[in-house]
ZAMARGU-4260 file (C-alpha; in steps of 0.2 Angstrom, whole numbers, plus 5000, padded with zeros to 4 digits):
<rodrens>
0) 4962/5099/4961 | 4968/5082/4969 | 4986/5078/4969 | 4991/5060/4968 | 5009/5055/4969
5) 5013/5037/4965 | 4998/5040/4951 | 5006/5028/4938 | 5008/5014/4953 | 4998/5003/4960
10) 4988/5010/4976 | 4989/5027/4968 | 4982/5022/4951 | 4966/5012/4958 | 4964/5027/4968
15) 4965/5037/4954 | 4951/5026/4946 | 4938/5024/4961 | 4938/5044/4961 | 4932/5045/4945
20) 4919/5031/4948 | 4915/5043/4962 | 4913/5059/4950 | 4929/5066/4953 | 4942/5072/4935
25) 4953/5086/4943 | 4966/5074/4946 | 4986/5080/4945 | 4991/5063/4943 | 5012/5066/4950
30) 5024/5052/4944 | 5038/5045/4934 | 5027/5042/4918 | 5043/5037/4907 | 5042/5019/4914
35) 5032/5010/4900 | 5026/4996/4911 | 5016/5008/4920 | 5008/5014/4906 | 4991/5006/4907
40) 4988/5011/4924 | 4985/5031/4919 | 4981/5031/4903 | 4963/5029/4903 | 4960/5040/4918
45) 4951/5055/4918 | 4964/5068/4924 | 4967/5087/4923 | 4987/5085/4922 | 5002/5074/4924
50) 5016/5081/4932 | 5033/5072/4933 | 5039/5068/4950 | 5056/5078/4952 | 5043/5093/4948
55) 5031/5092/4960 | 5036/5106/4974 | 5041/5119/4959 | 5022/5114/4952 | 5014/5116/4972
60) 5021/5133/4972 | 5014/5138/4957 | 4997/5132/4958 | 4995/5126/4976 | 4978/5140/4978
65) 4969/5126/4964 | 4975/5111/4976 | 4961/5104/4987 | 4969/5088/4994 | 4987/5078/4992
70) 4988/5060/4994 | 5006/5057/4993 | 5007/5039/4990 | 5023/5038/4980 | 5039/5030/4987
75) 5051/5015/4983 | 5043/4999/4991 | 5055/4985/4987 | 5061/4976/5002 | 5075/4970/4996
80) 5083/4985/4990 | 5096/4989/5004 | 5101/5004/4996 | 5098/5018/5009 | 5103/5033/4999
85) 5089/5026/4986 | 5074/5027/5002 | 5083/5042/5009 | 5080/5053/4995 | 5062/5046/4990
90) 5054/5040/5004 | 5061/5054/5016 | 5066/5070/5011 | 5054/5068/4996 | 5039/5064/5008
95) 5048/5079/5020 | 5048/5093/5006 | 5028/5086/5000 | 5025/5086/5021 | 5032/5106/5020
100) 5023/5111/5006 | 5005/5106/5016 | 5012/5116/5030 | 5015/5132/5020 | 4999/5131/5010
105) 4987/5124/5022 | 4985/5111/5013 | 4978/5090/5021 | 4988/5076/5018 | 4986/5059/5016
110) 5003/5048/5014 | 5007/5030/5013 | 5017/5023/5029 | 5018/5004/5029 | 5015/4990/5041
115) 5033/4986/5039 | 5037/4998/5051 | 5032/4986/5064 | 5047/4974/5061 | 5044/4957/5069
120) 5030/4964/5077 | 5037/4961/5096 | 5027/4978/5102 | 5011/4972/5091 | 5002/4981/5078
125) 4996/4995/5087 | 4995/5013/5079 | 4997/5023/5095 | 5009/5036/5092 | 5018/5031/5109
130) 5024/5013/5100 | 5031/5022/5085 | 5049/5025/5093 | 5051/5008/5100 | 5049/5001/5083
135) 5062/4990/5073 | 5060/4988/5054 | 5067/4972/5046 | 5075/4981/5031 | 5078/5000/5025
140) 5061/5002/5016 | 5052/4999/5033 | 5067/5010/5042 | 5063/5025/5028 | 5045/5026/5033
145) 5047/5024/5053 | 5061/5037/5050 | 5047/5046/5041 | 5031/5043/5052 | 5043/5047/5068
150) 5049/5065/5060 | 5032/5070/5057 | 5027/5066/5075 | 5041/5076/5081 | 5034/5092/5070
155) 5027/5106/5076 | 5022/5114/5062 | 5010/5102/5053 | 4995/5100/5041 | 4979/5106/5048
160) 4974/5088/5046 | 4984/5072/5041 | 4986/5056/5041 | 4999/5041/5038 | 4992/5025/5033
165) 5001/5010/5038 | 4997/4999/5023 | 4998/4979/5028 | 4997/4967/5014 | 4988/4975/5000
170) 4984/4966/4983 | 4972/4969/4970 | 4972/4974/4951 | 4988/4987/4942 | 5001/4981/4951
175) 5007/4970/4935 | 5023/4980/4934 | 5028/4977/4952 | 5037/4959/4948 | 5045/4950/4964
180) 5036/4965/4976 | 5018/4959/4969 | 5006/4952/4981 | 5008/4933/4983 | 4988/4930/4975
185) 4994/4938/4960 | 5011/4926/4961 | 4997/4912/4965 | 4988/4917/4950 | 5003/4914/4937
190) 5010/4901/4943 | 4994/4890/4945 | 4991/4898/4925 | 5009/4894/4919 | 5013/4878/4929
195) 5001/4865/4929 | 4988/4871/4942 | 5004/4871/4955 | 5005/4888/4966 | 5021/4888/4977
200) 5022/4894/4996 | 5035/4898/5006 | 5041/4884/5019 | 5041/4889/5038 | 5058/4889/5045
205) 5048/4896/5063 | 5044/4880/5075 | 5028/4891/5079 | 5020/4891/5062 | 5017/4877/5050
210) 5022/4878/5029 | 5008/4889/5023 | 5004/4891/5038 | 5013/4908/5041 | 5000/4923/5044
215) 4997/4939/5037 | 4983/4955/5035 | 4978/4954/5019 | 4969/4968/5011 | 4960/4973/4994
220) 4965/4987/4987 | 4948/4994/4983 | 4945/4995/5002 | 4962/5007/5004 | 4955/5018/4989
225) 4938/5018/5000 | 4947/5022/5017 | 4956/5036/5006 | 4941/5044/5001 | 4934/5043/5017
230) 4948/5052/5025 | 4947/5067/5011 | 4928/5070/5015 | 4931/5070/5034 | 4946/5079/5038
235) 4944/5079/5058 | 4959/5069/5057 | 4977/5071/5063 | 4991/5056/5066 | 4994/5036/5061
240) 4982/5024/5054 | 4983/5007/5052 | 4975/5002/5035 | 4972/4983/5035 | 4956/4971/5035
245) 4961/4970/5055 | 4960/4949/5050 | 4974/4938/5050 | 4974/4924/5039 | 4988/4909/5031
250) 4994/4911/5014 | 4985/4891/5016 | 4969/4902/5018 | 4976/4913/5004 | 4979/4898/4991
255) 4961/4893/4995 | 4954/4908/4988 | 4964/4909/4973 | 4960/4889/4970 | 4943/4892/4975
260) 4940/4908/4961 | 4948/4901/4946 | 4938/4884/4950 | 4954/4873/4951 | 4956/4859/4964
265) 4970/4865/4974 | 4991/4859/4973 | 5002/4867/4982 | 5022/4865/4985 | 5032/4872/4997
270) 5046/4880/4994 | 5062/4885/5006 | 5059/4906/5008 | 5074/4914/5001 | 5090/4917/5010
275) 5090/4933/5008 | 5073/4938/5016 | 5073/4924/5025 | 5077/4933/5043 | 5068/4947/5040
280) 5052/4938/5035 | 5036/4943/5044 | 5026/4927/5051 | 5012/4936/5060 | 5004/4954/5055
285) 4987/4960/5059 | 4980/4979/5059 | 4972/4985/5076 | 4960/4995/5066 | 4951/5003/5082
290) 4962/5019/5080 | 4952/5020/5062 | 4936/5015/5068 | 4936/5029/5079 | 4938/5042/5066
295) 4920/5037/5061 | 4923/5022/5047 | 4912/5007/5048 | 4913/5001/5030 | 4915/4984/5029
300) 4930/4975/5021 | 4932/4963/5009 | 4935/4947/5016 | 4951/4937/5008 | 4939/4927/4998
305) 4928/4941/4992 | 4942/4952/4988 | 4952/4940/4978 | 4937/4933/4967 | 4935/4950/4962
310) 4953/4951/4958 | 4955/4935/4946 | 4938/4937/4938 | 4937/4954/4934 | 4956/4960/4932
315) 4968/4944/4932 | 4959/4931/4921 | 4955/4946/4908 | 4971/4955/4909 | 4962/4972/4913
320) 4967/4986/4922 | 4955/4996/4938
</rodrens>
């Protein structure tokens, strides 16, 4: 069996699909499935049970000697939620209990950290363990996984093998439900539909970076389910990640792409970036993906353009799910 928290989500669900496309069905799919926007993102998966999330450790102590793998990508991810208690209970003693269990049972771990961690990024994007405790997060999402990332560091008791992957900006198909937290191509992708052929960008308010011209690591979801993978064949593995295409480009570059797929010629307005985001907004993220690399994956990643055509032909023009 493969346990998959975050299963009705967005990374957890099109990891859920491409291990079925790779021959794998014993999937305990670990969720809160009574949010009926979520729905089409499990529902035609091939899965041995659902489990609801508030359940998950009494259901690992019951059945943890069928459990092959946990890949614990569950967790609030709104940015702009400044609730602590909210992060504190489900992105870190939740994450802490799943972390215990792994001990107890021997089993590996994959979990989702975040590139949010990095803040501003005034110690760059570098996994090495030894940057973790310098780190400041911009908001208490990032804050809940550096506290996170930094507890499991400081663990002497850990899984045999295991890994925190600090997503960058990842987009691609079943995150529909995840309204203002979805990735900009698919805001590009509905406002160019509903407006006039019109996308809207954030303006600069940094005298370093142009409007548009602000920079981020984009990457394609179906790369992160493929890294995923990897790491659960080869489990000779043991710290942080970074998990980005280890490319930076401008959300210019990324309006391009979207323009570019649906054959439109391009408009964009700029808009001032929200108030409330506004100082803790990211201008500059790229993955050092050496760490990764090292580990033994060469795969190559879509490129922004490859992996957005294959978002607005395939899933966002048809309204399908991965």
């Amino acid at each position: 069996m493969i346990v998959i928290t975050g299963a009705a989500g967005f990374i957890g669900s099109c990891l859920a699909s491409y291990l079925n496309e790779q021959g794998y069905f014993d999937l305990v799919l670990v969720d809160d499935f009574s949010i009926e926007a979520k729905k089409k993102n499990w529902e035609q998966k091939r899965y041995s049970q659902l489990v609801q999330r508030e359940l998950l450790g009494e259901w690992l102590d019951n059945n943890h000697a069928l459990v092959q793998f946990i890949f614990h990508l569950g967790a609030r991810t709104d940015t702009t939620e400044f609730r602590t208690e909210i992060f504190d209970k489900l992105n870190l003693e939740y994450s802490k209990m799943v972390w215990q269990k792994c001990v107890v049972y021997g089993l590996p771990l994959v979990y989702a950290s975040s590139a949010a961690t990095y803040g501003m990024g005034e110690h760059g994007y570098n996994d090495d363990h030894q940057v973790s405790a310098l780190l400041h997060p911009l908001n208490p999402y990032g804050l809940s996984k550096l506290q996170f990332d930094n507890w499991a560091l400081a663990q002497q008791a850990q899984p045999y093998c295991w890994a925190g992957l600090k997503f960058f900006n990842v987009y691609g198909p079943n995150e529909y439900h995840k309204g203002r937290m979805a990735s900009v191509i698919f805001h590009a992708y509905r406002q160019m539909k509903e407006g006039g052929g019109t996308v809207r960008l954030f303006r600069s308010h940094h005298p370093d970076y142009t409007d548009g011209g602000q920079m981020r690591d984009f990457v394609y979801v179906k790369d992160v389910a493929k890294v995923c993978y990897f790491l659960m064949l080869h489990r000779k593995f043991k710290g942080l990640y970074n998990l980005g295409s280890g490319k930076a480009r401008t959300f210019n570059d990324l309006a391009a792409s979207v323009f570019n797929a649906a054959g439109i010629s391009p408009s964009i307005q700029y808009i001032d970036t929200p108030e409330d985001i506004r100082d803790k907004y990211q201008y500059f993220t790229e993955a050092a993906m050496a760490k990764l690399h090292s580990i033994g994956y060469s795969e190559p990643f879509y490129s922004l353009e490859e992996g957005t055509k294959d978002y607005l032909l395939n899933y966002l023009i048809q309204g399908k799910n991965y």
